[in-house]
N, C-alpha and C positions, 0 to 999 in steps of 0.2 A: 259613218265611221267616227268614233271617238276616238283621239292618242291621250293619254297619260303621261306623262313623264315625273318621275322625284327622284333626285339623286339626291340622297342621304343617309351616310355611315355606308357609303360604296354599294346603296342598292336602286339599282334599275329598273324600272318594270315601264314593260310596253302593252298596252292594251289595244287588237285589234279583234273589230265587230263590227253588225249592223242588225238593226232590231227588224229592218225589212227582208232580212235574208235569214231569219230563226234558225232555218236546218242547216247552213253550213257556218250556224257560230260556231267562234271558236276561242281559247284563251292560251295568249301567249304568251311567258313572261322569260326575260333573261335577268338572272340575278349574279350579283359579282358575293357571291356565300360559297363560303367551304362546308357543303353537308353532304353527308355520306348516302342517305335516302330519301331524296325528296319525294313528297305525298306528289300525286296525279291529281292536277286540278282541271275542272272540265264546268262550263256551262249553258245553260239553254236559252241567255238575253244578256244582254247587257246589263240590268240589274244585278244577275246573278255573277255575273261576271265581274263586277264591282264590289262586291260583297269577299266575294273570295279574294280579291284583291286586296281590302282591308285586312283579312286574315291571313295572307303572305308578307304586307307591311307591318305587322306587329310581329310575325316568327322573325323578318328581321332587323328589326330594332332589338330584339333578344341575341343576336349576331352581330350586330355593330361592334362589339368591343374583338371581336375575330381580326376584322382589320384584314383580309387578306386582298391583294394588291387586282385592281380592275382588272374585268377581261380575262384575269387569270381561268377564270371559270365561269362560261356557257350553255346554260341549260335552259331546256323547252319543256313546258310543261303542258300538258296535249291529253285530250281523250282517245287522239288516234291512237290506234293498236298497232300502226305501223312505226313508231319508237319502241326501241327497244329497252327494256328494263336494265339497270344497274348488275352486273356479276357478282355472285357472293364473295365474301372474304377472304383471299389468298394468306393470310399472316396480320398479325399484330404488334402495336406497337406499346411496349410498357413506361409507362412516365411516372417518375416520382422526384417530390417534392421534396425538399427539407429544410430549415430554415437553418443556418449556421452563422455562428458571432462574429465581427467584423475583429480582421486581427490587432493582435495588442501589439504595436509599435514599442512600445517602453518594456514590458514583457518578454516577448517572441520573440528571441534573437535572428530567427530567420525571416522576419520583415525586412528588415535591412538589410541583411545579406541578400537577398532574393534583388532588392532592385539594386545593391550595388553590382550584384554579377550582370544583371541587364545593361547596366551603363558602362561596364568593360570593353562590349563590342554590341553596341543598341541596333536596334535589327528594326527600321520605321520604317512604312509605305505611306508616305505622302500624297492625301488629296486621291485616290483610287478612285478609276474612271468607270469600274466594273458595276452593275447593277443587279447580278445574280451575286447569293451566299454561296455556293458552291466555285463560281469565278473568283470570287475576292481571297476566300481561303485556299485555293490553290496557289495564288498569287504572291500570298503571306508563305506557305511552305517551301517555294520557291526562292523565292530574297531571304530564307531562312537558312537554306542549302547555300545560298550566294556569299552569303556576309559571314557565315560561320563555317564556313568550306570546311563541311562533313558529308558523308556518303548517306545520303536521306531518299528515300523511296517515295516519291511525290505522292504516288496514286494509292500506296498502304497507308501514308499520312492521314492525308485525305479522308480514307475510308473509315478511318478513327475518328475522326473529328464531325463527318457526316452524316446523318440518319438517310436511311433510303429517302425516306418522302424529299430529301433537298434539305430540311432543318439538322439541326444542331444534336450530336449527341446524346453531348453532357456542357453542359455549362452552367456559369452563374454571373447571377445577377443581383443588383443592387435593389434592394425592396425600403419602399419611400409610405409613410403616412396621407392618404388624402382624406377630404375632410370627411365628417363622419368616423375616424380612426378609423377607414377601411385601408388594408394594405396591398399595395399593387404594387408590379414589378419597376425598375426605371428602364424608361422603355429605350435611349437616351446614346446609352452603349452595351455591352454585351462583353465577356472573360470565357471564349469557348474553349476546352478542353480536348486532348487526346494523347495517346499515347501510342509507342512505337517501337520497335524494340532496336532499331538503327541510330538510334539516338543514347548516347551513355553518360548525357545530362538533362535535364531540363531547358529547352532552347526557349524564349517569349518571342512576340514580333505584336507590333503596333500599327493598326492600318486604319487610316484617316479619309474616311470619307467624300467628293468634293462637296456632297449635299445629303440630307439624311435620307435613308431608302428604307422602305418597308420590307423588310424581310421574314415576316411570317407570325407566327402566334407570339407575341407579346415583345417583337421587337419593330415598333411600327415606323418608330424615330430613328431608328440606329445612324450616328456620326462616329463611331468610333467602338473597332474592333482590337479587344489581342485574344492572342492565340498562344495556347500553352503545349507545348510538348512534352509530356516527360518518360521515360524510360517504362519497361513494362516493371522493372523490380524498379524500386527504390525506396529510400526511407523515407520514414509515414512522413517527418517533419517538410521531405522535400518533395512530396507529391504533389499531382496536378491540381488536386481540389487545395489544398494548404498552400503553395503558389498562388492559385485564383483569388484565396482569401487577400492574399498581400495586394493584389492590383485590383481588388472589388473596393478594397478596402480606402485604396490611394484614389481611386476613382469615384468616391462615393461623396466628395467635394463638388459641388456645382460648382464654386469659382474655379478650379484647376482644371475640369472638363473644358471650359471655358475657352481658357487658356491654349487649354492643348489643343482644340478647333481653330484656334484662330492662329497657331503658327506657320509660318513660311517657310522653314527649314529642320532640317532631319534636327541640327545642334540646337534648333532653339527650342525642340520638343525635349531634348534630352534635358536640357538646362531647367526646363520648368516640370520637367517628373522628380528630378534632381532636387529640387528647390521644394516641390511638393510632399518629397519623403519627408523633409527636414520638418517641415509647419504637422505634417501629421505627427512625429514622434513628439514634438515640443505641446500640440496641443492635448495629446494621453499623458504626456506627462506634469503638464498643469491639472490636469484633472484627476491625476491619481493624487497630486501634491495637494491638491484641495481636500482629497476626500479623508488624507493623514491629520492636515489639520483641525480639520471636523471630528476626526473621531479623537482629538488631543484635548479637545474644549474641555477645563474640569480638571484636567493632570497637570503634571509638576510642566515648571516653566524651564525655559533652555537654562538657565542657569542652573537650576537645580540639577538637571542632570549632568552638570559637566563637572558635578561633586558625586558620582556613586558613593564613594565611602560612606561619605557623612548623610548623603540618602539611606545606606543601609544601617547604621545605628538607628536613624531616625524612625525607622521602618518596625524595628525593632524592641524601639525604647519605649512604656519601663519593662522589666524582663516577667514573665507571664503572662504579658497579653493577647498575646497571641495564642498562648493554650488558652488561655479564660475563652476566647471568641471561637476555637476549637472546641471545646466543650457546650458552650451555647448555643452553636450553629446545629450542632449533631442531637443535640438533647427533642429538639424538637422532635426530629423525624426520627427519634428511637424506635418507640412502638411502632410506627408504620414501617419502620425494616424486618419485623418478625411477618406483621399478617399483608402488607404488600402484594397480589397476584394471588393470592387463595381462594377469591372469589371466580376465578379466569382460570377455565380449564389449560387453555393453550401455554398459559406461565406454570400452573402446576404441573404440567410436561418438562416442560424447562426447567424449572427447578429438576425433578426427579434427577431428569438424565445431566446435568450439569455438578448435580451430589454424587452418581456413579461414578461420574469422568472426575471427579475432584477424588475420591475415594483411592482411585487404582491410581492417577498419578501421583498422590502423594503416599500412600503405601508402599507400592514397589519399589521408586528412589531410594524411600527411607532406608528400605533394606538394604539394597544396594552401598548406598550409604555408610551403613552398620557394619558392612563388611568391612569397607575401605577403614574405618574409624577403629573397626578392630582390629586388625590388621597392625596400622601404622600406630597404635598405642596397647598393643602388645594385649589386647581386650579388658583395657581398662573401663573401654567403651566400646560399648557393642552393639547390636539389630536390636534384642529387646533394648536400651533403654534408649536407642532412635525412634524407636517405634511408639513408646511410653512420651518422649520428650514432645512429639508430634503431634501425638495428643491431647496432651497439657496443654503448650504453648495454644496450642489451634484452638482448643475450645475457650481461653483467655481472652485470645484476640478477638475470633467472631463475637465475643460477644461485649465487651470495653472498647475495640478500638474503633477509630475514625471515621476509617476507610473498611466497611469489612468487605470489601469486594479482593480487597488485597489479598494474597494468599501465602504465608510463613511457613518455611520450611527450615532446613537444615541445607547448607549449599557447598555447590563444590569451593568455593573460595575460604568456605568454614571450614572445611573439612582440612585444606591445606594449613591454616590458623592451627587447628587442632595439634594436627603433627608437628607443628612448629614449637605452640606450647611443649609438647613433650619433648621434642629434643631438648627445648633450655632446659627444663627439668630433671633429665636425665644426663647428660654429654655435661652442661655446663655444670650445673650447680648440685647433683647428685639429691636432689632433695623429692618428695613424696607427690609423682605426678597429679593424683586426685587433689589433694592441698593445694600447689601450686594451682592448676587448671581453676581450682574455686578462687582464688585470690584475683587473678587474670580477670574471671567474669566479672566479677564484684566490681572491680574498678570499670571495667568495660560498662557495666551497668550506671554508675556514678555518672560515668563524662555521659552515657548518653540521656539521662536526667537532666542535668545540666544543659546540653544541647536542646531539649524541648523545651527549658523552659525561659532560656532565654533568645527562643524563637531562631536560631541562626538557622533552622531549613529554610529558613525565606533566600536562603542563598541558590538556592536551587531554580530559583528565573530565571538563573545565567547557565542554566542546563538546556542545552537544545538536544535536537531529534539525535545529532549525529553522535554526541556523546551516548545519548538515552542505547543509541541501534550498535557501539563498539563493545559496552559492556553486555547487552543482551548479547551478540553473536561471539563475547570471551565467554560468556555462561554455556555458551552450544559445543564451542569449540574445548573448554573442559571437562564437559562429557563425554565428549568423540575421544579426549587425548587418555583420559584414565580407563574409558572400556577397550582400546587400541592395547594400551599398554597391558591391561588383564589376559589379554589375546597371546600377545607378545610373549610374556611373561610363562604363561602354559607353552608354547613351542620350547623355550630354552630351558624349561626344567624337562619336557618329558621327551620332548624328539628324540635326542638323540646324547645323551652324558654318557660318566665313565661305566657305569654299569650294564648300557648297550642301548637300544633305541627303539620307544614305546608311543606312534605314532597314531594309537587311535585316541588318545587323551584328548593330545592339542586339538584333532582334526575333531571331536564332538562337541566343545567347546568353541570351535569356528563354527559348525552348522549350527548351532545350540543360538550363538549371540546374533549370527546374523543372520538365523532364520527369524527372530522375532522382530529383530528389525525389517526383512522385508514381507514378511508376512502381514506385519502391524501396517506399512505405507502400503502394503496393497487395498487392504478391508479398509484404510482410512480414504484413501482415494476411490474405490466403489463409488463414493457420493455425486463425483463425474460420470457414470456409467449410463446406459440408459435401461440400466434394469429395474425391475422394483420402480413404485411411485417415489416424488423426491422426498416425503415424510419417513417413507422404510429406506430408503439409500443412505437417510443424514441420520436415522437410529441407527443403522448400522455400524456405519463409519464410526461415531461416539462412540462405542465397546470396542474398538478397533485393536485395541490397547490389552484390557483384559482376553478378549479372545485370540488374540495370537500369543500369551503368555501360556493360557491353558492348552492351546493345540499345541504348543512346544514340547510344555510340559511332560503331555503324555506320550508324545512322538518320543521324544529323547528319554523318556524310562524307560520305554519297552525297546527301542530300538540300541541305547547304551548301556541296560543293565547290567549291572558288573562292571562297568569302569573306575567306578567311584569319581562322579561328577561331584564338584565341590559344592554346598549346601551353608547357608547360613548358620544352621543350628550344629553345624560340625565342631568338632571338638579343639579345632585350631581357631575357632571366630567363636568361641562362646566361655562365661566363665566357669567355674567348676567350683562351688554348683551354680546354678545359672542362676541370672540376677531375675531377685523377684519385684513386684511392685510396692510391696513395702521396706526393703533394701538402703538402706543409707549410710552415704559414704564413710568411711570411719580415717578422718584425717590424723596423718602425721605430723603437727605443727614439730615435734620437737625434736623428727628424725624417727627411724623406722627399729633404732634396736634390733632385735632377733627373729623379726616380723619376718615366718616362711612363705607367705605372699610377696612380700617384698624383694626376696632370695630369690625368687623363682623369675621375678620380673627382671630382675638384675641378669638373673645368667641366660634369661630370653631375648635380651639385649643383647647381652656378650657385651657385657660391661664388667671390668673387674673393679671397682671401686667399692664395691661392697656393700651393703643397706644404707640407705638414703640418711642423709645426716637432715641436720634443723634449718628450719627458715630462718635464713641468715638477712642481713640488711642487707647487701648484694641482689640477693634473690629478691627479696621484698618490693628494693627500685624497682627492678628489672619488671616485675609481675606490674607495676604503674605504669611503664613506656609500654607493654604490650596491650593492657587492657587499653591507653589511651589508640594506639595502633589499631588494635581490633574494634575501635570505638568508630575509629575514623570510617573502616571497611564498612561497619553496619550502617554509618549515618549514608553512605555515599550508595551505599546498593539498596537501603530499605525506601530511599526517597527518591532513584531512579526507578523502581519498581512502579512506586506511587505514581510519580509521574505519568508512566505509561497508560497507568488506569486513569487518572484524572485526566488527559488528554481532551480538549476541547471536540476533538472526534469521537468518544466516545456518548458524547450528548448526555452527561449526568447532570440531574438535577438536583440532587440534595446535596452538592457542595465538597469539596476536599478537607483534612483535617491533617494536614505532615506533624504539627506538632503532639498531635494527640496519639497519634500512631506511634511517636518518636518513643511517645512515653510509655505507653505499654508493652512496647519489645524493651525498654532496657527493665521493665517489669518482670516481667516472661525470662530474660536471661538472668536476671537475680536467682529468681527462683530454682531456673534448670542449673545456675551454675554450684548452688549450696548442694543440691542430692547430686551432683558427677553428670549430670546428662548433658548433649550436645546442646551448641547455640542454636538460635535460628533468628533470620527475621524475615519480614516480605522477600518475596522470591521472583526471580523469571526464570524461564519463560510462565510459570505458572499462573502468575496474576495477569495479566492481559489473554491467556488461553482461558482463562472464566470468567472473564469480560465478555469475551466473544460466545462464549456457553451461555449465556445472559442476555443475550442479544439478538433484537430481529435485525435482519442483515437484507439488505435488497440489493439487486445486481441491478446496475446501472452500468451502460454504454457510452462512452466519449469518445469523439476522434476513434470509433472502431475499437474502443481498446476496452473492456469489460472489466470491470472494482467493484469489490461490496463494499455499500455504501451503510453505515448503522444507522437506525433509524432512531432504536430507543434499546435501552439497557435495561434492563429490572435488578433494583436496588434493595437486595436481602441480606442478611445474617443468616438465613435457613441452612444456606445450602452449604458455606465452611463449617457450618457450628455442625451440622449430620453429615458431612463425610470425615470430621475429625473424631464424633462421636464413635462410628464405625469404626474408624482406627484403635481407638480404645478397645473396642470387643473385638477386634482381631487380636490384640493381646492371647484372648482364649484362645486362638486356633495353634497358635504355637505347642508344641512343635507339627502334630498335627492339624489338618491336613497342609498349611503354607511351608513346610519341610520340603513337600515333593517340588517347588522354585526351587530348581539351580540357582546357582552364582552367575553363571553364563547368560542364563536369562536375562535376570535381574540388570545385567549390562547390556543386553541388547533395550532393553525398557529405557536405559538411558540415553543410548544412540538414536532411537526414535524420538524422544521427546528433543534431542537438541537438533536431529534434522528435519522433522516436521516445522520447529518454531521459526526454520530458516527462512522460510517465505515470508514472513510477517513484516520481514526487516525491509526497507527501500535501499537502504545501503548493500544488502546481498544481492538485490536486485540490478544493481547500479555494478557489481564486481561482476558479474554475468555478462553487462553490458561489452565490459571490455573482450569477451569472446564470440561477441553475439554480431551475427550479421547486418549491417546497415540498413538493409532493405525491412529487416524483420524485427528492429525497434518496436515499443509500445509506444502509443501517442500519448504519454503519461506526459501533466504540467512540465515536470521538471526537463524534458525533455523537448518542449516545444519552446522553454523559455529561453534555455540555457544552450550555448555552444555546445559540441561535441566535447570540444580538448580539453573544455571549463569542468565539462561534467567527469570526463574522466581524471583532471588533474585531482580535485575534490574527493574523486572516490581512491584516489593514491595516498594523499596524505590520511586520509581517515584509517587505509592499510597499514601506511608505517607506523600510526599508532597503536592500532591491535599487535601487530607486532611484536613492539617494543612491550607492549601488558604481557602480551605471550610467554615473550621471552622472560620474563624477570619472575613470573606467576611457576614454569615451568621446570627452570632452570634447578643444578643438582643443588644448587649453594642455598642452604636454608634462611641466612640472611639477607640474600635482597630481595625473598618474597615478604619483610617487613616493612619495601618501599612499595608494594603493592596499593594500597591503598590511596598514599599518597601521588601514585601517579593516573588513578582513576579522576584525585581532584585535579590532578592538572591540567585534566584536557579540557576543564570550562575555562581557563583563561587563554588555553591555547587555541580554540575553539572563538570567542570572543575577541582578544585582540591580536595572536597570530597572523590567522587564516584572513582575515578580513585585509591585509595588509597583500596578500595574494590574489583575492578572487574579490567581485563587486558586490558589493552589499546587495544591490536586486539579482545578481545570481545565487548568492548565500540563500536571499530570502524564497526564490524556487526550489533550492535544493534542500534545505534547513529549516523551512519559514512554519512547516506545519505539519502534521503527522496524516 
């Protein structure tokens, strides 16, 4: 008989035979391997019995890195038929992997907070004398129950934190480089997980090995156990796994590991986690401090910026160069913004349906628009010459300015400008609205020449996100309040006055605006459905807009016929005869005389002062403070717009141009304000929604929480320059067939565009928050960086400043919508040296830092 013996990487093998006794060889081996079906090994000599022995020593050297603990497991490998075979498979066990980032101390505000709640009342089991994982973590649940005297269910603990086989759940682990950059677990300590619903915080507990124990696949070293509990609901930032991160994280120091094995007392472990948090935050934040300075090599020196002013002359000076570098940046990649994507079927899609969608929402506003315009300037200004102005200006821009991804329109803030102009010209100075209005642009157009060309958009760095997201959501929020009021406005003329009470007007008018609005968020949201492929879900959605205008349309004819629903081309919003395309203003410079246009406008006022008298010097100032006024409103909304689009997340590669933009909308309004047509400049929400028309968009996963993420943009002129073109030839469909548009419509068209653009914003996002449940947080940056109070303090004051625009925008007194503007500049200083004096600069820079 020959014995064998090799223990190596915990395997055994015994070999008994004899070559004199052939017929009752036999081969016996016990191996200390965890395998689910060992092969039947069998011989006829001792050679052969040898042979298969090398071939059981090499399956396990393929298991050494298993590790599981001697003896644990018994097995005989036999040609007798009297062992019996292994049982099939009762269940399964599903394991997955996933690699996650070590938490950012300097960052994360709930790093710190996570282990100063631990050292409130530290929950340690020193030196455990247990050498099963199932005894030790009972043990830990227990002195968790003790120290933190709550009503905790040992054995439901347990069962959370237990896999049937005896191992671990869920947990995490520290993963270490060895040589070869192959990555292996640290085998060292273990961050095991569970949850429970008797628990209504997060409890930790720490258990200290007296000597390291092998407890199963990939913890062979283990000295040191915690143990996390957290509630079954709770918030993403304070769940088990985001927990785990913090003490994977504090744990992922050899010396502190160290440390913590070799203390003698509950306090002196507490003392050196304590002392441990502190060297982790100090050491992220040396290294984030490094990698500021790194990327500062080449920029202005600390003195220099502790002069902004004289940096912003500097920046500045001499006056043109910044448009000359505007102009030369863009000249290049002229012609590559015509033929761009033409060769690429997938962009000639994009394109197409990004022209439709550009089409219908800047046509139906316009109208809408046109109403309001004529309306509140008695239709001195009306749908055609909105619709005419939108044209012009649009096909100017797409093709001279900067930026053509930008989108120019006519806006609600204009439109209130407008009625303003006309009151001074009517109320105050009795003098010839069209006259006046052209003086007003004129100089509006002057200062903002001026403003391009001595570069002062470079002021616009000191514009962050949260300014950029309060006048986007006043832009939403002026839609909602003038389609509200159009609503409004129908109940108290027709309900119920002195001649008795006519209640299907208002009530078709209600169905009429807010069936296109919910008709429009339904077909837009489709694109979440699981119907249709996602290519026909996301066509669909794009006409979302158009299609629930026309399914209104034809509902509300046949269904209100005979009401007389209010129409743009109706006799109260149009002129008489209607304004044609070759139509030019015929100004009053020297007062109106006996002009029965003028008579008419006067007593449609209800103004008794009788035909408009001459531009006076009075009047004259007056038209230089308002164009400077209105100059202010354009430079501050046409280069928040910009902004939007130029955004570092939008991944453009041919460059910004503010000053060359700046220049051809005060272009564009020269021209529109000489023929009587409305203003316009870059627009929201319009330019960032054909951003995203332009854009491949990929869903991306964080922290459980789903963002689209842009990949790339495609940078054309095609597609403003032919949906403004289209605007033009709808000129022709007037009054047919765009007649059969309501008024009502046409307002629900605005209610959508400004509650569709609401999601866009992180600030509406962040006002939701304050109603939104704890537990049902997104794991969004700003939210794992940033405290609770921080985030919602931030999202208050950004409130009292919409507000305050609100109020002043809104309000019945027509003079202090002329501090309007100047209080859109003030929230960049307010913004910059206020707030910062409130909140920390590395909260700012989570909440503010990037779009």
């Amino acid at each position: 008989m020959a014995d064998v013996y090799q223990n190596k990487s915990a395997f055994h093998a015994t070999l008994n035979g004899s070559s004199k006794d052939a017929e009752d060889d036999s081969l016996s081996l016990e191996m200390d391997c965890d395998i689910d079906s060992p092969p039947t090994l069998g011989a006829n000599s001792a050679f052969g019995a040898l042979r298969k022995m090398a071939q059981v020593r090499s399956l396990a050297t393929k298991w050494k890195k298993r590790a599981i603990k001697k003896n644990d497991l018994n097995m005989a490998f036999s040609d007798s038929p009297n062992i019996p075979r292994l049982e099939h498979c009762h269940s399964m066990n599903w394991t997955k992997r996933k690699a996650v980032p070590l938490k950012d101390y300097h960052d994360e505000a709930r790093a710190t907070k996570d282990i100063e709640k631990f050292l409130e009342n530290p929950c340690v089991l020193m030196k455990s004398k247990h050498t099963l994982l199932p005894d030790i973590i009972n043990e830990m649940i227990e002195h968790i129950k003790t120290v933190k005297k709550i009503n905790l269910n040992v054995e439901k603990a347990a069962k959370s934190v237990l896999a049937d086989d005896g191992g671990l759940m869920e947990c995490v682990q520290g993963l270490v480089y060895s040589r070869g950059s192959d990555v292996i677990p640290e085998k060292s300590f273990v961050v095991a997980l569970g949850t429970t619903p008797t628990v209504l915080e997060t409890q930790t507990c720490f258990s200290v090995t007296h000597r390291p124990f092998n407890l199963g696949d990939g913890l062979s070293e283990v000295k040191l156990i915690c143990l996390i509990l957290s509630p079954m609901k709770s918030k993403q930032t304070k769940s088990g796994i985001e927990v785990g991160r913090t003490y994977t994280t504090l744990l992922s120091a050899n010396s502190l590991r160290r440390q913590l094995y070799d203390a003698k007392t509950v306090e002196e472990f507490v003392e050196i986690v304590k002392d441990g948090c502190k060297l982790v935050q100090e050491r992220q934040t040396e290294e984030k401090e490094k990698e500021r300075l790194e990327q500062m090599v080449g920029t202005d020196t600390p003195e220099e910026e502790e002069r902004p002013v004289k940096k912003f002359i500097k920046s500045i000076w001499p006056p043109g160069r910044l448009l000359y570098n505007d102009i030369k940046r863009r000249k290049k990649v002229y012609l590559s913004d015509f033929s761009d994507g033409f060769n690429d079927l997938t962009s000639v899609k994009k394109y197409l349906n990004a022209m439709m969608f550009l089409y219908f929402t800047l046509l139906l506003p316009v109208m809408a628009f046109g109403v309001i315009n004529s309306y509140n300037t008695h239709k001195a200004i009306e749908t055609r010459k909105g619709i005419l102005a939108q044209a012009v200006g649009g096909i100017i821009y797409a093709l001279f300015a900067g930026q053509p991804l930008s989108v120019v329109q006519c806006t609600i803030p204009i439109v209130l400008f407008i009625k303003l102009v006309y009151t001074f010209s009517v109320s105050l100075f009795n003098v010839d609205f069209l006259t006046f209005y052209t003086l007003v642009g004129l100089w509006n157009g002057i200062f903002l020449v001026v403003y391009a060309v001595t570069g002062v958009s470079k002021i616009m760095a000191y514009c962050s996100r949260s300014t950029e997201e309060i006048v986007g959501i006043f832009t939403s929020i002026a839609f909602i309040v003038d389609s509200l009021k159009y609503v409004s406005k129908q109940f108290g003329s027709y309900w119920c006055d002195e001649s008795g009470c006519d209640k299907a007007i208002p009530l078709a008018v209600f169905l009429t605006t807010f069936g296109v609005l919910l008709v429009s968020l339904a077909i837009n949201n489709f694109k979440y459905s699981p119907y249709l492929s996602s290519t026909k879900r996301k066509l669909v959605a794009e006409y979302g807009l158009p299609f629930s205008v026309l399914i209104l349309s034809l509902v509300t004819g046949i269904l209100f016929d005979g009401l007389g629903l209010e129409h743009f081309t109706d006799e109260q919003f149009e002129q008489d005869p209607p304004y044609s395309l070759f139509s030019f203003p015929d100004f009053k410079w020297n007062g109106c005389g006996g002009d029965s246009d003028i008579s008419k406008r006067a007593a449609a006022a209800d103004d008794s002062s009788g035909p408009c008298v001459a531009i006076s010097a009075g009047s004259f100032i007056t038209s230089i403070a308002l164009g400077f006024i209105t100059s202010m409103l354009f430079f501050v909304e046409a280069n928040v717009a910009a902004s939007m689009v130029n955004n570092p997340h939008n991944k453009l590669q041919k460059g910004s141009a503010y000053h060359l933009d700046l220049l051809v909308t005060a272009l564009i309004n020269i021209l529109l304000s000489v023929f009587g047509l409305p203003w316009m400049h870059a627009c929201l929400p319009h330019s960032p929604m054909h951003v995203r028309a332009l854009a491949d968009i990929e869903e991306r996963v964080e922290h459980g929480y789903a963002s689209g993420v842009v990949v790339k943009v495609r940078e054309t002129r095609t597609t403003t320059l032919a949906a403004n073109v289209l605007v033009l030839i709808s000129m022709l469909l007037i009054p047919d067939p765009l007649h059969y548009i309501s008024v009502p419509a046409l307002y629900g068209v605005l209610l959508f565009i400004a509650i569709s653009s609401l999601g866009d914003f992180q600030f509406w996002g962040r006002v939701l928050l304050l109603f939104t449940e704890q537990s049902l947080y997104p794991a969004v940056h700003y939210v794992r960086k940033v405290p609770q109070k921080v985030i919602h303090t931030f999202t208050m004051l950004q409130l009292f400043q919409l507000l305050v625009l609100c109020g002043l925008s809104f309000s019945g007194v027509a003079y202090l919508k002329m501090l309007f503007p100047f209080i859109i500049i003030s929230l960049m200083p307010i913004r910059n040296l206020l707030i910062p004096k409130i909140i920390k600069e590395t909260h700012l820079n989570a909440l503010d830092g990037s779009h």
